[in-house]
C-alpha positions as CSV (number, residue, x, y, z in Angstrom):
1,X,24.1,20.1,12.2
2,X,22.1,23.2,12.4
3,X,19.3,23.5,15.3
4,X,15.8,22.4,14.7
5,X,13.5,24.9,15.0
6,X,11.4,24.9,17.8
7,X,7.2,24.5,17.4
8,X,5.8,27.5,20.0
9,X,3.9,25.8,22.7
10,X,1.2,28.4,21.4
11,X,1.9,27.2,17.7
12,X,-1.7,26.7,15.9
13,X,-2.6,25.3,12.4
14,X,-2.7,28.3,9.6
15,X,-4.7,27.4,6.4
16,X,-1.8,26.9,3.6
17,X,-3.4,30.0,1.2
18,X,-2.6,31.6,4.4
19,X,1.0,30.8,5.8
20,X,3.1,31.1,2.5
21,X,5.2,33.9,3.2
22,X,5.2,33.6,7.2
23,X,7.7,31.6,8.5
24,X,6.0,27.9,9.0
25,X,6.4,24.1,9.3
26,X,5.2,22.3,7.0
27,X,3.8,18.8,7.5
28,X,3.1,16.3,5.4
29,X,3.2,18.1,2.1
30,X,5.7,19.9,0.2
31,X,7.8,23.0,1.0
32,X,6.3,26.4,-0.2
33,X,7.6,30.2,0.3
34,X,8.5,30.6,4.1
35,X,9.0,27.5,5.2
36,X,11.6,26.8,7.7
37,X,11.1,23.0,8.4
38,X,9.4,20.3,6.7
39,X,7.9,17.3,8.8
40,X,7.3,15.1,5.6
41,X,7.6,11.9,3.8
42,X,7.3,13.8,0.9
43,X,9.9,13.5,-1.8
44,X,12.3,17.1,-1.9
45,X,10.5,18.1,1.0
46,X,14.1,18.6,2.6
47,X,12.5,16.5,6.0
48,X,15.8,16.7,8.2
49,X,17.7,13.2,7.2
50,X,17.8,12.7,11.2
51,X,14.0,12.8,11.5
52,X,13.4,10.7,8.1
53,X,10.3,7.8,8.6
54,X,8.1,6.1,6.3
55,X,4.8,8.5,7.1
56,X,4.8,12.1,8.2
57,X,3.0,11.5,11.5
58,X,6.3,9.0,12.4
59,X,8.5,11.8,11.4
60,X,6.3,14.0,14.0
61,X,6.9,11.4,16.4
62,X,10.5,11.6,16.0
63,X,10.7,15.6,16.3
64,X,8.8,15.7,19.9
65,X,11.8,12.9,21.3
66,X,14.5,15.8,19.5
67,X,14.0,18.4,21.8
68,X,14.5,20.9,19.5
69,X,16.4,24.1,20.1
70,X,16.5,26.3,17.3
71,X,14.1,29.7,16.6
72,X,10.3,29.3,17.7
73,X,7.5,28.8,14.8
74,X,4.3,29.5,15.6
75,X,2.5,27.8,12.7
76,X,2.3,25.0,11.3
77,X,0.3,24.1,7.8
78,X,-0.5,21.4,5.2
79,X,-1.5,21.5,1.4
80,X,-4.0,18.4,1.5
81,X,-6.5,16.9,3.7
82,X,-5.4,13.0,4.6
83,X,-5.1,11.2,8.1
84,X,-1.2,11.3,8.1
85,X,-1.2,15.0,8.6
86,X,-4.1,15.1,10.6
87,X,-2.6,12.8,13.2
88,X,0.9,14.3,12.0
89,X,-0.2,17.7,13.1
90,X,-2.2,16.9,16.2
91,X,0.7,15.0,17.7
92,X,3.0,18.4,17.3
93,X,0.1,20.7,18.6
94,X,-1.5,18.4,21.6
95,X,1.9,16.7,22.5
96,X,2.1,13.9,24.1
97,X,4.0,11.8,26.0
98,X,6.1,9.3,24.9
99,X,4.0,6.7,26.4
100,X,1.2,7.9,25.6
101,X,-1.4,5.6,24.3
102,X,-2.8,8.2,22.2
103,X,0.8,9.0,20.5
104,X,1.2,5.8,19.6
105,X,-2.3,5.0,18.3
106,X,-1.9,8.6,16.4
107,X,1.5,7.2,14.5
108,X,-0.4,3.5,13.5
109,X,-3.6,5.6,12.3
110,X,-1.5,7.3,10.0
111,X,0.2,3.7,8.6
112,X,-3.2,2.7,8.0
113,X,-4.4,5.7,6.3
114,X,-1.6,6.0,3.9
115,X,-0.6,2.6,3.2
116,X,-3.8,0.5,4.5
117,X,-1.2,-1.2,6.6
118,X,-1.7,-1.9,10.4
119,X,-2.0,-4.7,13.6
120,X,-4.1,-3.0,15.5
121,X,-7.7,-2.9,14.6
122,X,-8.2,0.4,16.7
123,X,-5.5,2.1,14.8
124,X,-7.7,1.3,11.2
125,X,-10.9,2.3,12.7
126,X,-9.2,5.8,13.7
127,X,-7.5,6.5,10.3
128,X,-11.6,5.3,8.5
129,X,-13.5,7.9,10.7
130,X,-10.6,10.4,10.5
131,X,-11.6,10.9,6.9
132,X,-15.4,10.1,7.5
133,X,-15.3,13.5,9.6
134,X,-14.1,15.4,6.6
135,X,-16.2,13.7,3.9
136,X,-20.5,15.7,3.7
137,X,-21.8,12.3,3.0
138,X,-20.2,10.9,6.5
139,X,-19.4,14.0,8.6
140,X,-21.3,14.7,11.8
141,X,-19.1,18.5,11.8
142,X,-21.2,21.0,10.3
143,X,-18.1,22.9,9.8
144,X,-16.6,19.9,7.8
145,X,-19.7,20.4,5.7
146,X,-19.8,23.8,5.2
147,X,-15.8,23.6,3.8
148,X,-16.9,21.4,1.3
149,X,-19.8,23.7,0.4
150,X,-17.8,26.8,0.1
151,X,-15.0,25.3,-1.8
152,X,-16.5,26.2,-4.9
153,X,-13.4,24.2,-6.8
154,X,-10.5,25.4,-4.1
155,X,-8.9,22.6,-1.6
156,X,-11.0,22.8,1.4
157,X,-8.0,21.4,3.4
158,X,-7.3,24.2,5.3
159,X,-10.7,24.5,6.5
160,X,-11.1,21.4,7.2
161,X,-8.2,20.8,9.1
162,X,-9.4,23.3,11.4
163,X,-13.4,21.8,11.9
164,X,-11.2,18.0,12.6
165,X,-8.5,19.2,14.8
166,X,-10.6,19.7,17.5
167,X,-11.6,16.1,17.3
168,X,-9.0,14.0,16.9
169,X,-7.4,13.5,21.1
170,X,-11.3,12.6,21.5
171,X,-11.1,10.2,18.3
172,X,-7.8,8.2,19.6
173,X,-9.1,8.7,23.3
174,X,-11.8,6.4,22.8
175,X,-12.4,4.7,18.7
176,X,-15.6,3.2,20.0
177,X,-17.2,6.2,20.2
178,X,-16.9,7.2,17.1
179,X,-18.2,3.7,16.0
180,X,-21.1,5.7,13.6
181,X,-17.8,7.5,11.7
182,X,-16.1,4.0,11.1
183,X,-18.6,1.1,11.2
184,X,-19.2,0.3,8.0
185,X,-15.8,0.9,6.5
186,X,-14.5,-2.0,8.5
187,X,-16.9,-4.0,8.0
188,X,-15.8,-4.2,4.7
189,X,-12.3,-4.7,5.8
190,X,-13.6,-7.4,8.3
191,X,-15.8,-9.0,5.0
192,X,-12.4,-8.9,2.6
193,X,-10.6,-10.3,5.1
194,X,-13.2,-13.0,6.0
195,X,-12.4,-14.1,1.8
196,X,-9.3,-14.1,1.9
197,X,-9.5,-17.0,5.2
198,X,-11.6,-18.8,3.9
199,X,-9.9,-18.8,0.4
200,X,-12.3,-17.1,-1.6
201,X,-10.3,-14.7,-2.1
202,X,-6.7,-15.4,-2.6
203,X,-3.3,-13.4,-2.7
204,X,-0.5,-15.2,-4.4
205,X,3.1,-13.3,-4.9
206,X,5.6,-13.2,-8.0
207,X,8.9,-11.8,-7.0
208,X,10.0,-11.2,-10.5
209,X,8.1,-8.5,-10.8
210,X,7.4,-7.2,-6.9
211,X,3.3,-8.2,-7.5
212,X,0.6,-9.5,-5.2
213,X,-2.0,-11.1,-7.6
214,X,-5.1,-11.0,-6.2
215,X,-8.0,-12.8,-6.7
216,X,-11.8,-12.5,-5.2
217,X,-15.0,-12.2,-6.3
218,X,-14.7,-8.8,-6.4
219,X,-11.9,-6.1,-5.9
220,X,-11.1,-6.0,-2.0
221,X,-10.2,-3.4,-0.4
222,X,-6.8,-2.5,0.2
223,X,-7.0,-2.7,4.2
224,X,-7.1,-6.5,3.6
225,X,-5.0,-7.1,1.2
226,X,-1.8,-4.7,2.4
227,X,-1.0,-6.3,5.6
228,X,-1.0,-9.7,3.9
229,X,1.8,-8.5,2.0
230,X,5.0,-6.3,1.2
231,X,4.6,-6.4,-2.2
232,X,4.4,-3.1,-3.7
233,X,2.6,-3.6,-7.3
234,X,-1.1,-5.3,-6.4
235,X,-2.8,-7.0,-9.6
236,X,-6.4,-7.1,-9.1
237,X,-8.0,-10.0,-10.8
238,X,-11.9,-10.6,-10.2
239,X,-14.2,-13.8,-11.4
240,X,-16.0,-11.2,-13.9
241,X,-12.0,-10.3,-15.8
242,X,-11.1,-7.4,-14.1
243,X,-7.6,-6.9,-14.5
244,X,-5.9,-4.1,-12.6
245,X,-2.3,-3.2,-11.8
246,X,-2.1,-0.7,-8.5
247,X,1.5,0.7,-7.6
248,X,1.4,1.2,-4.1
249,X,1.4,4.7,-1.7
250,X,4.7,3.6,-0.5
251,X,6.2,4.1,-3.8
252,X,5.6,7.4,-4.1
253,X,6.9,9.0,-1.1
254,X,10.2,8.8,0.6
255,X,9.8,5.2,2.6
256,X,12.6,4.6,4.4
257,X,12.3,1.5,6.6
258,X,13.3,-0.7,3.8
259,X,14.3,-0.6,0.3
260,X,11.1,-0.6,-2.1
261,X,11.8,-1.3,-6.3
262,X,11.5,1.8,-8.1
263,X,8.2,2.9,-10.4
264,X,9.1,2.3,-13.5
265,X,7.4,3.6,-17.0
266,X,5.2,0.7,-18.2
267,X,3.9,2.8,-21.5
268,X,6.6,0.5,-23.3
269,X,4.0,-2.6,-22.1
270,X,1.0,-1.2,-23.4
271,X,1.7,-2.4,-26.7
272,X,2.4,-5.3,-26.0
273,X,-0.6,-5.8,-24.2
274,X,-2.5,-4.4,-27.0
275,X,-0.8,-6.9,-29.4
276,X,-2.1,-10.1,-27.4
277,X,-5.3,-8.6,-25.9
278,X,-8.5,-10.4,-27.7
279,X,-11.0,-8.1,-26.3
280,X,-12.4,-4.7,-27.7
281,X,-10.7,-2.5,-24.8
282,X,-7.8,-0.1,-24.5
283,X,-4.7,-0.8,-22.1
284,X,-4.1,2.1,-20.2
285,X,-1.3,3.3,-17.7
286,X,-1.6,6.7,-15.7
287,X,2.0,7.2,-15.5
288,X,4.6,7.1,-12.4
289,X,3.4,10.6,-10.8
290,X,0.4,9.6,-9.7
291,X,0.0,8.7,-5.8
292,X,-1.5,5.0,-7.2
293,X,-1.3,4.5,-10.7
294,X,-2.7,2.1,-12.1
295,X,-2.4,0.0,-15.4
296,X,-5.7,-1.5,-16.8
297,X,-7.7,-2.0,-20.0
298,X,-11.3,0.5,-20.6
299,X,-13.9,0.0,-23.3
300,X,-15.3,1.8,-25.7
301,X,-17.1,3.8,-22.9
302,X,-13.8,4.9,-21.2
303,X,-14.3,2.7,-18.3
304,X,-12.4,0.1,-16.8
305,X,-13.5,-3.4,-18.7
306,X,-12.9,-6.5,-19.2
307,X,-9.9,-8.1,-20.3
308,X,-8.8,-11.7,-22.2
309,X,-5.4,-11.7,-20.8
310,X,-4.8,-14.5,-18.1
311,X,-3.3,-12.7,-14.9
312,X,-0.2,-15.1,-15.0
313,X,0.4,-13.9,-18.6
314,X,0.4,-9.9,-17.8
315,X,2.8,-10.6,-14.6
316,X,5.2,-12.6,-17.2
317,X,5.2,-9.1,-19.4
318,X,5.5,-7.0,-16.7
319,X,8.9,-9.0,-15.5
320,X,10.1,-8.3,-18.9
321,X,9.9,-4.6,-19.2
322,X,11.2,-4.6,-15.6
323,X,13.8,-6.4,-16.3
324,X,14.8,-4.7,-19.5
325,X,14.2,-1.2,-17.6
326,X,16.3,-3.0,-14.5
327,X,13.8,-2.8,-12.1
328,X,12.9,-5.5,-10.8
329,X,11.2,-6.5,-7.2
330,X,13.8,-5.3,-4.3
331,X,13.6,-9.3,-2.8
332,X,13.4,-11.1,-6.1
């Protein structure tokens, strides 16, 4: 196996516009023209098969415990702005131990940003102001703010990476303080979840066709509904008819941990769907390259409306394209 190269103790983040060309790691986004070593769940990212995990800031985690050996880089850069490279990229600049509290909370932040997956509450509250810091509505960083201003159409990721950096060991350090950044975010989560015990809202699973139906009196958010369950298609499904199919994050990347059903092309539905819809919409499906497609019907306006089809009757003609296609749930 060839050696690992070797982050420079003095490595720094380089904005990506910058990097291509100069020998760089690349975290948590795809491989570009210089790159010597990817640190990412993304698919063809050519992430060392040793290092593999379900995010990019677990793969960081594994690289510090490799002790790496091989020539020194002294950047490291990402093509987006999300918490799993922030956290991802913070752990391989500020390194810290392996028990560090901070590590750890750093690698669960980035579960929760991704996937909207986590136990601890802390680790939720980190990944919600993590992107409040790089959002002008939210951000308390004038240089967050004045990336988004100057973008004029680009990615501000670079720049934004570097106003956030300097935050985030103060950000897992202590959540509470950063209680403005996060606050209302999770009380959201906290209200969905609140539903969903008292059985307002409910989530109810069909195997045959790897979906979480979910029903509430409005959509919830998908903090509350992920850790309540593995599967990996969520059908929305709201008092007022909303009817939306979600494939989740994890589909899209390289998750490793255990096997997930594969996206599939549900085009071939559509018409089906058309056929036996009594409603004036339009079923849509945004395709499988999407980070979260979705299938759902829009009205004449374009937008997401209403539809006449019972949620127990799209599920039953999902399984069938599935099935046909082979794809079915991976613990059907």
């Amino acid at each position: 196996m060839p050696e690992l190269p070797r982050i420079a103790e003095d490595a720094r983040f380089v904005r990506p516009e910058r990097a291509a060309g100069a020998p760089h790691v690349v975290v948590d986004g795809p491989r570009m023209e210089g790159t010597v070593l990817a640190l990412s769940h993304w698919r063809g990212s050519g992430t060392p098969l040793e290092l593999a995990a379900d995010t990019s800031a677990a793969i960081a985690d594994r690289y510090l415990d490799a002790e790496a050996t091989g020539p020194e880089v002294h950047a490291l850069t990402n093509n987006h702005f999300d918490e799993d490279g922030l956290f991802a990229i913070w752990m391989l600049l500020a390194r810290p131990g392996r028990d560090d509290r901070a590590r750890r909370l750093a690698v669960a932040a980035a579960e929760a940003g991704d996937f909207g997956t986590w136990t601890d509450p802390a680790a939720a509250r980190c990944a919600l102001a993590a992107m409040a810091m790089a959002e002008p509505a939210t951000t308390p960083l004038p240089a967050a703010r004045a990336a988004v201003a100057a973008a004029d159409g680009h990615d501000p990721a670079g720049a934004l990476y570097e106003a956030v950096l300097p935050e985030v060991g103060r950000l897992l350090d202590d959540p509470d303080r950063f209680r403005p950044l996060w606050e209302r975010r999770w009380a959201a989560v906290e209200a969905d979840l609140a539903l969903l015990d008292a059985g307002e809202g409910t989530i109810e699973e069909a195997p045959e066709a790897d979906v979480a139906i979910v029903r509430g009196p409005r959509p919830l958010v998908p903090m509350a509904v992920h850790p309540r369950t593995e599967r990996m298609r969520v059908l929305t499904v709201t008092e007022a008819g909303l009817l939306v199919l979600t494939h989740r994050y994890e589909t899209w990347v390289d998750f490793v941990s255990r096997p997930l059903a594969p996206r599939v092309d549900l085009a071939p539905l559509l018409p089906r769907l058309q056929a036996i819809e009594d409603r004036p919409v339009t079923w849509r499906f945004e395709g499988v390259e999407p980070i979260t497609p979705r299938l759902f019907p829009v009205g004449p306006d374009g937008r997401v409306a209403r539809s006449g089809i019972a949620a127990e009757r799209l599920v039953e003609e999902l399984a069938a394209v599935l099935q046909a296609a082979g794809a079915g749930g991976p613990h059907a």
